[in-house]
C-alpha positions in Angstrom: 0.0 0.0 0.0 1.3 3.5 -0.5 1.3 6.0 2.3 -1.0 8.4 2.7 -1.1 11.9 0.2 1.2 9.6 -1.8 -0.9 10.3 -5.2 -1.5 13.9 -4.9 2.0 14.7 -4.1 3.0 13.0 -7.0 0.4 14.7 -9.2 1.2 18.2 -8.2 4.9 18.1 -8.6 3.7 16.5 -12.3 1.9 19.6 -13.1 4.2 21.5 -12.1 6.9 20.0 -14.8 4.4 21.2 -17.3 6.0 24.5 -16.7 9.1 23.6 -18.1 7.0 23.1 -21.5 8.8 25.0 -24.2 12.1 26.1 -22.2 13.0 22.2 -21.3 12.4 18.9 -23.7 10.1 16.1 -22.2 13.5 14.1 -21.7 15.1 17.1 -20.0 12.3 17.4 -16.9 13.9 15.2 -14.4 16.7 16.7 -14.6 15.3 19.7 -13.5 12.4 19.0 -11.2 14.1 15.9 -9.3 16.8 18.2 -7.8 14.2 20.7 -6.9 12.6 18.4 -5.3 15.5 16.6 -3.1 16.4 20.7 -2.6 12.9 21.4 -1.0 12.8 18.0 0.8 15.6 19.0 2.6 14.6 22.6 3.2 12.0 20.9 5.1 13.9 18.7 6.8 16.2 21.2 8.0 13.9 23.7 9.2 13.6 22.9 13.0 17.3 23.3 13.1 18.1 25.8 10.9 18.5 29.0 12.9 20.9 27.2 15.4 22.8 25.4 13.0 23.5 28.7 11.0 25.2 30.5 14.6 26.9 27.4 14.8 28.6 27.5 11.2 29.2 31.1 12.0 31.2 30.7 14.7 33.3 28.2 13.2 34.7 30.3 10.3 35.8 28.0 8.4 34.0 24.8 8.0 36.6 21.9 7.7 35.7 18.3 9.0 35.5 18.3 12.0 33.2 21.5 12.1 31.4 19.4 9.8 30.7 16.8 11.6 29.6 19.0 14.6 27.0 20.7 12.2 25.6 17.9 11.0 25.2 16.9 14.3 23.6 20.5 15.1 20.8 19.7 12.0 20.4 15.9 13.3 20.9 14.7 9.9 23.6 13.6 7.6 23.5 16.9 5.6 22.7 21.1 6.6 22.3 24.1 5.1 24.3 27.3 5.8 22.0 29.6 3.4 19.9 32.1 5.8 17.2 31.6 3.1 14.7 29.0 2.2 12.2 28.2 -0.7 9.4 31.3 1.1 12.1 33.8 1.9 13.9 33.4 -1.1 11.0 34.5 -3.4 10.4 37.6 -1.6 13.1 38.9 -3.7 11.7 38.1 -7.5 14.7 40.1 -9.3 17.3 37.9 -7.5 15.4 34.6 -7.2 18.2 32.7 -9.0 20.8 34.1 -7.1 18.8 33.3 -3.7 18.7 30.2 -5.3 22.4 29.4 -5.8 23.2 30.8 -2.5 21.2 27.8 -1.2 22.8 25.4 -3.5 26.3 26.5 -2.6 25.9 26.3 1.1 24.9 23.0 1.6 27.0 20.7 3.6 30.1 19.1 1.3 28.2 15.4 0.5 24.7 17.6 -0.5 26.4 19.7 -2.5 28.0 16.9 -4.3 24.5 15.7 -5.0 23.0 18.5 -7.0 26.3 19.4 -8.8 25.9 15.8 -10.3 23.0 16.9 -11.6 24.4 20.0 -13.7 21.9 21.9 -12.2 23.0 25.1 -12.8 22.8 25.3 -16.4 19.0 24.5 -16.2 18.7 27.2 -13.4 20.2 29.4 -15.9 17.7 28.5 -18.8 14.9 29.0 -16.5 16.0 32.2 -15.4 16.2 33.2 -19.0 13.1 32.1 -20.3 11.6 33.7 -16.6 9.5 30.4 -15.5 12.7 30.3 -12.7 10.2 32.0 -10.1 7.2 30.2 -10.9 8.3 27.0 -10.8 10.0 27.6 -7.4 6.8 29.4 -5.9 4.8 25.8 -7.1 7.7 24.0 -5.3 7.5 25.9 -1.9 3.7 25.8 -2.0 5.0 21.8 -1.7 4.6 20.5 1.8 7.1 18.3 2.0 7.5 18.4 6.2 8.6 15.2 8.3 5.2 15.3 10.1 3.1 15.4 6.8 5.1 13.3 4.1 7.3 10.7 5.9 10.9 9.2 4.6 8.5 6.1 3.2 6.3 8.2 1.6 9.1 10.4 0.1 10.4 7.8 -0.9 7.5 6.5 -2.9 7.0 10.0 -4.4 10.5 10.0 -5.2 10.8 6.6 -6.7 7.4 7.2 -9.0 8.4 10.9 -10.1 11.9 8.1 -11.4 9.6 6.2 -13.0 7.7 8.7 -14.8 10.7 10.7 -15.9 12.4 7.9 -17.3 9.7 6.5 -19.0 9.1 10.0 -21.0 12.7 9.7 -22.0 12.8 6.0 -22.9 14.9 6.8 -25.8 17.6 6.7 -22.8 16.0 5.3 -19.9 17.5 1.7 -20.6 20.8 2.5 -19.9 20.5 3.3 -16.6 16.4 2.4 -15.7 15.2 -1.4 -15.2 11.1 -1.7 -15.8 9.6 -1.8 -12.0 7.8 -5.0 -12.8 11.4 -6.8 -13.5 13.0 -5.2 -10.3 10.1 -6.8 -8.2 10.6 -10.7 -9.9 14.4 -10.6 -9.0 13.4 -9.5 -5.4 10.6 -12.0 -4.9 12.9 -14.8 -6.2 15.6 -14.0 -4.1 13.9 -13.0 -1.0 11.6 -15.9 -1.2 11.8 -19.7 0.1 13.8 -20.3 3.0 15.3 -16.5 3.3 11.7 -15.3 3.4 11.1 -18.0 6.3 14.2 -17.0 8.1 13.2 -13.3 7.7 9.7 -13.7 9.3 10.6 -16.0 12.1 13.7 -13.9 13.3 12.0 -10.8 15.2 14.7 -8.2 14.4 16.4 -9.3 11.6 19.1 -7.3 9.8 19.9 -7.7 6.1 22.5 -5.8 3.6 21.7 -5.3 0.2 24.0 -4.4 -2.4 24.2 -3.1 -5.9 27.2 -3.1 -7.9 25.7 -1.1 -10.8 22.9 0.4 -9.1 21.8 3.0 -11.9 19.2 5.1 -10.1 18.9 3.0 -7.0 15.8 0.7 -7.7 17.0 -2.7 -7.1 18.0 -1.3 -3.5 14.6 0.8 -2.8 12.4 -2.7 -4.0 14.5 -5.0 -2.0 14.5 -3.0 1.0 10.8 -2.5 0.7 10.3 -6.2 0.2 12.2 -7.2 3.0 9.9 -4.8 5.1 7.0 -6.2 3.4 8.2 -9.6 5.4 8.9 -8.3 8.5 8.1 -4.6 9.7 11.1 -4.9 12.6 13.8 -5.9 10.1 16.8 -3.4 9.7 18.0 -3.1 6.3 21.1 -1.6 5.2 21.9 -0.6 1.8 24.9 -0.1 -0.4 25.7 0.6 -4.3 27.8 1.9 -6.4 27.4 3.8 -10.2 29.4 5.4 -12.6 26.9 7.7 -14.0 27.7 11.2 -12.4 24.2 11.9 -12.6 22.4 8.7 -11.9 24.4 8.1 -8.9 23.1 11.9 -8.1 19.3 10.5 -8.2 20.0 7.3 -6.1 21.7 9.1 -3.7 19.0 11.8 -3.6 16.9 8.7 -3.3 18.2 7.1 -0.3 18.7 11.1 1.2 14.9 11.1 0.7 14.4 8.2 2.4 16.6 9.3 5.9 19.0 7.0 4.4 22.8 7.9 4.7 23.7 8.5 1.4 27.4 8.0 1.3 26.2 4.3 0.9 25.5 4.8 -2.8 29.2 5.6 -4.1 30.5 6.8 -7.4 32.6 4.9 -9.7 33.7 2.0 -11.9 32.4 -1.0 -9.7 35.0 -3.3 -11.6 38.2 -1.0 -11.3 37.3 0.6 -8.0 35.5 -1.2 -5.6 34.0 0.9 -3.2 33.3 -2.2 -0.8 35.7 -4.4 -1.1 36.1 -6.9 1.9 32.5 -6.1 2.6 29.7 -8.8 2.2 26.2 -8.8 1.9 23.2 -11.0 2.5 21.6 -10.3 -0.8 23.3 -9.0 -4.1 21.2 -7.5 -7.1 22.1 -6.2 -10.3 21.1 -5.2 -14.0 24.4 -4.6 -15.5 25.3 -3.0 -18.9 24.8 -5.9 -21.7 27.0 -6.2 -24.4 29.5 -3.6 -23.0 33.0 -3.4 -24.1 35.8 -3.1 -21.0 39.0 -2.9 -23.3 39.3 0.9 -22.3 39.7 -0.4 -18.5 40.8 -4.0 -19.3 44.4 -2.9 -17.4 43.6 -3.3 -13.4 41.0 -6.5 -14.3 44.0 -8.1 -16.1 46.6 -7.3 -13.3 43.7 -8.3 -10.5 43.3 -11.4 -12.6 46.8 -12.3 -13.4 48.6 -11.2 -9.9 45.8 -12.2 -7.0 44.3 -15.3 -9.1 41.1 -16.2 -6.6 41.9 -14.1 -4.0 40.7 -11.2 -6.6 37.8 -11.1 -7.9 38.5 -12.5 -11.0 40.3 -15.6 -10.6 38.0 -17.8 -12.9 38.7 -16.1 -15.6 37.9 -13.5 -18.1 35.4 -13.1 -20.3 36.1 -11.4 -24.3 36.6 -8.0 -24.1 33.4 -7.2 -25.7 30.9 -7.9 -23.0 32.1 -7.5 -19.2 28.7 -9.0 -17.9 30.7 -12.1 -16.3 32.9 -9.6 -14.8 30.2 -8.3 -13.0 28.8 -12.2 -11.8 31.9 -12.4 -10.6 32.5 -9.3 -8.7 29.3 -10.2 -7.1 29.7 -13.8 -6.1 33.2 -12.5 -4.2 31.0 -10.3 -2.2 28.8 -13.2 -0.9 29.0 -14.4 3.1 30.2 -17.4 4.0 27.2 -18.1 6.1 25.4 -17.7 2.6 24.2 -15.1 0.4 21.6 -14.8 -2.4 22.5 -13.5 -5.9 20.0 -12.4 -8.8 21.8 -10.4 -11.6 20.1 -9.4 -15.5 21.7 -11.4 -18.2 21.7 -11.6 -22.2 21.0 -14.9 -23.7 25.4 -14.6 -25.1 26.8 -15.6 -20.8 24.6 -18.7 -20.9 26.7 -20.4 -24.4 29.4 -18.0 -25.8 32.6 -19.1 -25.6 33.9 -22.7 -26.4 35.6 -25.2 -23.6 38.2 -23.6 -22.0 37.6 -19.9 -22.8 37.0 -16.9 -20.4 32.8 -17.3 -20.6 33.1 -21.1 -20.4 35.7 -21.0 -17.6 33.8 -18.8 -15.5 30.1 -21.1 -16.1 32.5 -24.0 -14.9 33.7 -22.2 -12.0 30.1 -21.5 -10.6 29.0 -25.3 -11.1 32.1 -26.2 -9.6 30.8 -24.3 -6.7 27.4 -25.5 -6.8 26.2 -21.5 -6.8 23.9 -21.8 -9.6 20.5 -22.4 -8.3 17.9 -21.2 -11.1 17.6 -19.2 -14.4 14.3 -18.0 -15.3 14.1 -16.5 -18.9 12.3 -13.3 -19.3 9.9 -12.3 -22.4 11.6 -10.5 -24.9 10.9 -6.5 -25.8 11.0 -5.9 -21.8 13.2 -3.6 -21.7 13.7 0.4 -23.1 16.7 0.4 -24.7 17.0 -3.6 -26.3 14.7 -6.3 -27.3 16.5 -9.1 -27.1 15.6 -11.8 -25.1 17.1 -11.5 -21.6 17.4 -13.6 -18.3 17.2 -14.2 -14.3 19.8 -15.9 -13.0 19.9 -16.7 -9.0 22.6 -18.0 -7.5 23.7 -18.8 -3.6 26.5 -20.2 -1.4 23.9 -21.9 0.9 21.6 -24.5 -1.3 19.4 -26.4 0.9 20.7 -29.8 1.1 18.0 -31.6 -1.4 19.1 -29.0 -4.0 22.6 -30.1 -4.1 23.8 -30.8 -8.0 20.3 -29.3 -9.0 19.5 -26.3 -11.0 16.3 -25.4 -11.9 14.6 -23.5 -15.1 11.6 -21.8 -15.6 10.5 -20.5 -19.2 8.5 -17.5 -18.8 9.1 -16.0 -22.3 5.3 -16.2 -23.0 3.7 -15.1 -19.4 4.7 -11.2 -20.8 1.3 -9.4 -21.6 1.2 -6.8 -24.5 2.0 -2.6 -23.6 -1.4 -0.8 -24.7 1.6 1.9 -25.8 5.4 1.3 -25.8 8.1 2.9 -24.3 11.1 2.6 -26.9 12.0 -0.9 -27.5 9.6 -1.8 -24.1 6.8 -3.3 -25.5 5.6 -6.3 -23.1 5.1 -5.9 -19.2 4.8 -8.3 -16.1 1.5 -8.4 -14.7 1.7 -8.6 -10.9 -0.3 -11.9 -11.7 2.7 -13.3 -14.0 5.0 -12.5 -11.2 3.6 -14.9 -8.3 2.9 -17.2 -11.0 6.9 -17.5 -12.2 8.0 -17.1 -8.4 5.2 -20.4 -7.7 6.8 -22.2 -10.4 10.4 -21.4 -9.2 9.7 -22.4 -5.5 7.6 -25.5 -6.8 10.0 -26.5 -9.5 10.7 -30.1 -7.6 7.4 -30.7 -6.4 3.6 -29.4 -7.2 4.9 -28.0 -10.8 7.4 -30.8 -11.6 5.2 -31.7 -14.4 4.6 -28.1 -15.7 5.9 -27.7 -19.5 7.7 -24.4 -18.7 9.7 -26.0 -15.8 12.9 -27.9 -15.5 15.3 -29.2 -13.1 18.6 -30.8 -14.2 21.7 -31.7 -12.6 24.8 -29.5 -13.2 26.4 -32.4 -15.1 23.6 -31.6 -18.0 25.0 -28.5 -18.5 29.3 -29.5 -19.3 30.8 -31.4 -21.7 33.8 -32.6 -22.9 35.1 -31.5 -26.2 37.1 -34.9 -27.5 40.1 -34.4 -30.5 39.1 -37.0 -33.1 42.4 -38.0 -35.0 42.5 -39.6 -38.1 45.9 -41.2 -39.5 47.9 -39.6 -42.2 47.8 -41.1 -45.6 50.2 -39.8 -48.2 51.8 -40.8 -51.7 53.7 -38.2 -53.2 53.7 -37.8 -56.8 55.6 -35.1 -59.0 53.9 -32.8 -60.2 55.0 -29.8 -62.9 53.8 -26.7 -60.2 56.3 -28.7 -57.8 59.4 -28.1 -60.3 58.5 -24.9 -61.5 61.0 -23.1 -59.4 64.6 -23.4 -58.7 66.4 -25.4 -57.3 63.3 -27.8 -58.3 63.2 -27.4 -62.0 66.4 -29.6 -62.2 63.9 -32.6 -61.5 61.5 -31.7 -64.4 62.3 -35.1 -65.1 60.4 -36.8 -62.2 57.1 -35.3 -63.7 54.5 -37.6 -63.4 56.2 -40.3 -61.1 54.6 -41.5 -57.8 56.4 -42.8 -54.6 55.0 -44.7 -52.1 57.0 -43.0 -49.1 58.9 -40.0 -48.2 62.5 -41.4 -48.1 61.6 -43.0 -51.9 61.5 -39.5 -52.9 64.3 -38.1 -51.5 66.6 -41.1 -53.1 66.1 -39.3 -55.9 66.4 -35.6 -54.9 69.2 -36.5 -52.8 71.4 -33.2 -53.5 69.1 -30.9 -52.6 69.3 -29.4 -49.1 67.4 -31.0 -45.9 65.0 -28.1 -45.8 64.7 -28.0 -49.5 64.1 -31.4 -49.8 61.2 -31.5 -46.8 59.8 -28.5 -49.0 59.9 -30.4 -52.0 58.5 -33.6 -50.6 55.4 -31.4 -48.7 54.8 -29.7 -52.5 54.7 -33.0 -53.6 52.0 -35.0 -50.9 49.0 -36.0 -51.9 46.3 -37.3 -49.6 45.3 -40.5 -50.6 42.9 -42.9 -48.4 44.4 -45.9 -50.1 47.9 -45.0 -49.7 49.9 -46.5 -46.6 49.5 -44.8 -42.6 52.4 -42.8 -41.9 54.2 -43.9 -38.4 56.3 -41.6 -36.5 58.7 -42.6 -33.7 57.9 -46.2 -32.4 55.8 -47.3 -35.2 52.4 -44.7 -33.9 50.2 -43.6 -36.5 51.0 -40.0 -37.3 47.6 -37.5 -36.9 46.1 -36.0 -40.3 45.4 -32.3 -39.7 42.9 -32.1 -42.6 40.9 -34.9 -40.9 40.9 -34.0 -37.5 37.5 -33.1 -36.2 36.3 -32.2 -32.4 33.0 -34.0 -30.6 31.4 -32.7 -27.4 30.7 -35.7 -25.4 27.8 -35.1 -22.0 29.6 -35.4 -18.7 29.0 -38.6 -16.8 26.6 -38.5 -14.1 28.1 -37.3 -10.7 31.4 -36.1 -12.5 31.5 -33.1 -10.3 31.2 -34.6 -6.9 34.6 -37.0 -8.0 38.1 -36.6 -7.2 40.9 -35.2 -9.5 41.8 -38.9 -10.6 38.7 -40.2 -10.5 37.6 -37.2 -12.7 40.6 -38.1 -15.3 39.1 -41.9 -15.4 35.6 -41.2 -15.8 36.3 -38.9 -18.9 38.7 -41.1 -20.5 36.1 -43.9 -20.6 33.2 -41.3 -21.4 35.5 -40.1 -24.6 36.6 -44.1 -25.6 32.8 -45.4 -25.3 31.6 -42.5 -27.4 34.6 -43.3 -29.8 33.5 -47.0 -30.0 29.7 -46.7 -30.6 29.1 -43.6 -32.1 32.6 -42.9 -34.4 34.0 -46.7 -34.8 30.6 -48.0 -36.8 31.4 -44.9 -39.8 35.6 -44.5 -39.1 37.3 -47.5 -37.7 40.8 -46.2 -38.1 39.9 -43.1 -35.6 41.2 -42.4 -32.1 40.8 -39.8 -29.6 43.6 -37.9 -28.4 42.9 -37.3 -25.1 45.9 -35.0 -24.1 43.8 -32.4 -26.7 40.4 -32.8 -24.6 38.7 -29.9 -22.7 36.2 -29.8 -20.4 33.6 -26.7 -21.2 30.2 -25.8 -19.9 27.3 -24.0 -21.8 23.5 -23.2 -20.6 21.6 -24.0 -23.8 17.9 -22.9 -22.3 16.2 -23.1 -25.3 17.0 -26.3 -26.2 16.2 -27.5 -23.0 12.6 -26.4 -23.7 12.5 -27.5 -27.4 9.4 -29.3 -28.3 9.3 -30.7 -31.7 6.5 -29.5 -34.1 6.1 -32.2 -36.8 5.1 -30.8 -40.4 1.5 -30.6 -41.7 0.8 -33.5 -43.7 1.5 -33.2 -47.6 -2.4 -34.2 -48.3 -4.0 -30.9 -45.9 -1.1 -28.9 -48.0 -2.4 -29.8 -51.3 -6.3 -29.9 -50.0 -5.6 -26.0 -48.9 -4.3 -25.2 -52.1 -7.1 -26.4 -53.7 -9.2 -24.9 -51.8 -7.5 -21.5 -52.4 -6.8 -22.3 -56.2 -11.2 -22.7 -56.5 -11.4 -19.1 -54.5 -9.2 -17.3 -57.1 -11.6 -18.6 -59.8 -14.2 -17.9 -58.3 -13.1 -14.4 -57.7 -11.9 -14.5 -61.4 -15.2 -15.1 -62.8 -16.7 -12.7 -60.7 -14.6 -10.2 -62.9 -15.4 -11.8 -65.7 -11.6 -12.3 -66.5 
C-alpha cells in the first residue's frame, strides 16, 4: 500500500513540470524537477534546526571536518544548510530569485552539494532564469509540503521513486541505460527474498539484512529489496549499499536514499570493476542489472593485473570473459561479495553468458567455475521486448552459497518468455510488461520446480552435469603418396627434376633417393609440394611405429559429462572422462571411421547453458495431403473471384 497523500504529491509536482513546456524537452524534466525536489525535501527537513545550525557555522569560520561533523550533528541529519534563506524567503526577492537560489545550493554541507552538482543543475537554473519560469516553478515548489510530520521518509520515498519512474519512461529513448522496468526489479526480489530467506526473515524478530548493488543505476534494485524485506517483517533493519558510474544517476539514487533518511554515502560513485568501493564487505543479498554487451577494453588494465597477480583471491580468478561484453565480470564481482554463512545472488543477463565461448575460454571458464561451486541455483528466462533500450531476449539468473541440502547438484529452469502481456503503448524498445499476476505465477513455479509443478511444460530441473561437456580431439591417421607434379618443379632449385614429372612414390624417403642433392630443408619442402592425400595410400608412423595424426581430418565431438562427475576426485575425474570419450569413440565414431582415435591430451572440459534447447518441443510438419487440399481450396477461390470479374 502507498502512504498516505502519496498520489496527490506526486500529481502536483507533475503539473508542475508542465512548466518547463517549451524552455525544457520532455526528456530534459527530471533533470530539473528531481533536484528541486530533493532541494525542497531537505529545506523541510532542515527547518527545525536551521536557525541554530547557522550560529553554529558562524562561529566556526571555516567549516573543515571536523566543524562538519559538529554541524551535521547541530541539523540531526547527515546533511545542513548554511544559506539564511529558504524556498518562502527566497521568493520575496523576485529580481534575484536565481541568485537566492544558488546561495542555497552552494551552502549546503560538502556530500549535498555533491548531489545537485551531479545533476548539472546550474545550467538548467540558468535556462529558466532566461526564459523567466525560474520563479514560478519555485513558488509551485514551496507551495510543496514536504514536512517530516506530513510526508514521511517512506512516503518520500514512494514520491520519489514514481516521479523516477515517470521521468524515465518520458525519456525511454535513454532510460534503458541506466532504468530497469519496476515489474522486472520486483521478480528478482521476490525470487531472491523468497523460500527459505523469506522464512528465516519472518521468524527472526529483528532481523538485519545488507543489500548491495554493484551497478545500481538510479537506486531501484536497492529501494524494491528494502521494501520487500519490510513487506516480510516490519522490525527488520536493512542496510543498503551501491555503487554507479553515472555522475548523474548516482546523483538521483543518492538523492533517493537522502529522501528516504538514508545515509547517502552508501551509494558511491565509480567504476564497480576497477574501484570497488566495498571491497572486503559482504552482503546477505546481491542484485544487479548490468550493462549488456558492453566493451571493458578501455579499463581491461587493473581487471588483467587483479586477474593475473591475486588469481582467486581477486575477484576475477575464474577467468575473463572477451573484451566485448564485461557482464561475467560483474557475476563475478558479485559472487566475491557473498557471506560465508550464505548469500543470495539475482543479476540481468543476455542470452550470449549462458553459451558463448567454447571449452576452455574466459565465458566457459567462469560457467565451470560456478557449477564447480554449486552456486547456480535457477535461471528464469524473461519475455523479450522488456526492456527500453534492447529487445533481445534477456534472463534471471539466481545464485547462492547456501543450497538447501536436497538442492545439491540441481539447478532449476523456468520458461516464462510467453507469461509477458502486450503494452497498450510502448516505451522505446519496451513493448511487453509483467503483470503482478505473471509474477507470483513464475516465483510459484520457481519455488515448486521439484514438487507441485514438476510436471509443468515451462519447468525444468537438471543436474549441473547436463550443462558440461567434454570437447574430445578426433584423429585420423595420415595417408600420403607423393607424386611429382609440374607446379612442384616450376621453381629453382626444383626445375632440375623436371624429369620426375608424373612419377609417384609410395613414401617420403623413396623420394628423397632421388632428390638427394638438394638441401634437408629443400628437400622436406619439396616432398610437402609434392603430398598427396590419398585414403588408399599407406598410414604414416612416426617414432615407435604410432600412427601420425592428419590435420585435414581431424574433427572435435562434445561428449555429455557422466553423471556425478562433479562430486569426483581429480583422478577419479581423469578416469571417468577417458572412458566417457573411448565409449563415445567406439559406438558412435568406430561403426562410420574404424581407423579413428581420440587424443585425449587435446580434450577440454567446457560448460554451456543452452535454455532453449532445454525447452525444445518438436513441431512435426502438416501432412503433404492438408497442404495440397488448402491449395485447392484457395486455387477454387481465385476462380471464383476471377469469374466474378469476368476475367
Amino acid at each position: 500500500m502507498s502512504p498516505t497523500g502519496f498520489e496527490n504529491k506526486v500529481a502536483f509536482v507533475w503539473k508542475v513540470a508542465d512548466k518547463l513546456r517549451g524552455t525544457f524537452k520532455q526528456h530534459e524534466y527530471g533533470s530539473v524537477i528531481l533536484p528541486l525536489l530533493v532541494l525542497r525535501r531537505m529545506d523541510a527537513v532542515l527547518a527545525p534546526t536551521r536557525e541554530a545550525v547557522r550560529v553554529k557555522a558562524a562561529a566556526f569560520g571555516q567549516i573543515g571536518e571536523g566543524a562538519d561533523a559538529l554541524l551535521k550533528r547541530a541539523a540531526g541529519q547527515s546533511f545542513y544548510n548554511t544559506s539564511a534563506f529558504t524556498f518562502s524567503t527566497m521568493l520575496s526577492d523576485d529580481k534575484n530569485v536565481a541568485a537566492n537560489l544558488r546561495d542555497v545550493i552552494t551552502k549546503l554541507s560538502p556530500s549535498a552539494y555533491r548531489i545537485i552538482e551531479a545533476y548539472e543543475f546550474d545550467a538548467r537554473l540558468e535556462r529558466m532564469d532566461r526564459a523567466g519560469i525560474l520563479y514560478a516553478v519555485l513558488a509551485d515548489f514551496a507551495d510543496l509540503d514536504l514536512n517530516p510530520s506530513v510526508v514521511s521518509n517512506e512516503a518520500m520515498g514512494y514520491i520519489f521513486e514514481e516521479l523516477l519512474r515517470k521521468f524515465s519512461e518520458m525519456s525511454n529513448e535513454t532510460a534503458g541505460e541506466h532504468y530497469t522496468p519496476r515489474e522486472v526489479i520486483q521478480l528478482i526480489v521476490d525470487l531472491l527474498v523468497s523460500g527459505r530467506a523469506a522464512i528465516t526473515l519472518t521468524e527472526n524478530p529483528a532481523p538485519v539484512r545488507t543489500v548491495y548493488d554493484p551497478a545500481a543505476g538510479t537506486g531501484g534494485m536497492l529501494m524494491t529489496a528494502m521494501a520487500r524485506i519490510k513487506e516480510l517483517n516490519d522490525h527488520a533493519i536493512v542496510n543498503v549499499f551501491g555503487q554507479e558510474l553515472n555522475d548523474e544517476t548516482w546523483a538521483v539514487a543518492q538523492s533517493d536514499l537522502m529522501m528516504q533518511g538514508i545515509d547517502p554515502a552508501r551509494m558511491r560513485n565509480g567504476n564497480t570493476l576497477t574501484q570497488d568501493a566495498f571491497s572486503g564487505d559482504k552482503f546477505d543479498f546481491i542484485l544487479a542489472n548490468p550493462p549488456y554487451g558492453v566493451d571493458w577494453k578501455a579499463y581491461a588494465a587493473p581487471i588483467r593485473d587483479e586477474n593475473a597477480g591475486q588469481g582467486h583471491a581477486g575477484r576475477f580468478g575464474a577467468g575473463l570473459p572477451r573484451i566485448s561484453d564485461g557482464s561475467f565480470l560483474f557475476l563475478q564481482h558479485m559472487l566475491s561479495h557473498m557471506k560465508t554463512g550464505g548469500s543470495r545472488v539475482g543479476i540481468v543477463l543476455s542470452g550470449s553468458p549462458l553459451f558463448s565461448g567454447q571449452a576452455g575460454s574466459g565465458e566457459s571458464e567462469i560457467r565451470r567455475w560456478i557449477l564447480e561451486n554449486d552456486w547456480l541455483e535457477g535461471i528464469v528466462a524473461l519475455p523479450d521486448q522488456m526492456f527500453y533500450n534492447t529487445g533481445i531476449s534477456t534472463y534471471v539468473w539466481i545464485l547462492t552459497n547456501d543450497k538447501a541440502t536436497e538442492d545439491y547438484g540441481l539447478i532449476r529452469l523456468v520458461d516464462a518468455r510467453t507469461m509477458g502481456t502486450k503494452m497498450r503503448k510502448s516505451l522505446g524498445d519496451k513493448r511487453k510488461e509483467l503483470t503482478g499476476a505473471a509474477i507470483d505465477e513464475i516465483v510459484r513455479l520457481y519455488l515448486g520446480a521439484k514438487s507441485e509443478f514438476a510436471d509443468d511444460a515451462r519447468v525444468k530441473v537438471l543436474t549441473r552435469e547436463a550443462f558440461g561437456f567434454q570437447r574430445i580431439t578426433v584423429e585420423r591417421p595420415l595417408r600420403r603418396r607423393w607424386e611429382v607434379t609440374s607446379e612442384a618443379v616450376a621453381t629453382e632449385p626444383y626445375s632440375a627434376y623436371a624429369g620426375l614429372v608424373g612419377r609417384r612414390f609410395k613414401s617420403e624417403k623413396a623420394l628423397f633417393v632421388e632428390v638427394g642433392d638438394l638441401k634437408p630443408a629443400q628437400r622436406r619442402a619439396f616432398a610437402k609440394a609434392c603430398a598427396v592425400a590419398d585414403p588408399d595410400a599407406t598410414i604414416i608412423t612416426g617414432r615407435g611405429g604410432k600412427a601420425e595424426p592428419d590435420p585435414d581430418l581431424r574433427d572435435t565431438e562434445n561428449v555429455p559429462l557422466p553423471a556425478g562427475w562433479f562430486d569426483l576426485d581429480d583422478d577419479a575425474r581423469e578416469q571417468a572422462l577417458t572412458d566417457a570419450a573411448e565409449t563415445h569413440l567406439k559406438t558412435e565414431i568406430h561403426p562410420y571411421v574404424p581407423d579413428a582415435w581420440v587424443d585425449h591430451d587435446k580434450n577440454k572440459v567446457g560448460v554451456e547453458i543452452p535454455f532453449t534447447r532445454q525447452f525444445y518441443v518438436y513441431e512435426p510438419p502438416r501432412p503433404i495431403g492438408e497442404i495440397a487440399a488448402e491449395i485447392r481450396d484457395l486455387e477454387t477461390q481465385i476462380k471464383d473471384w476471377m469469374r466474378g470479374l469476368e476475367l
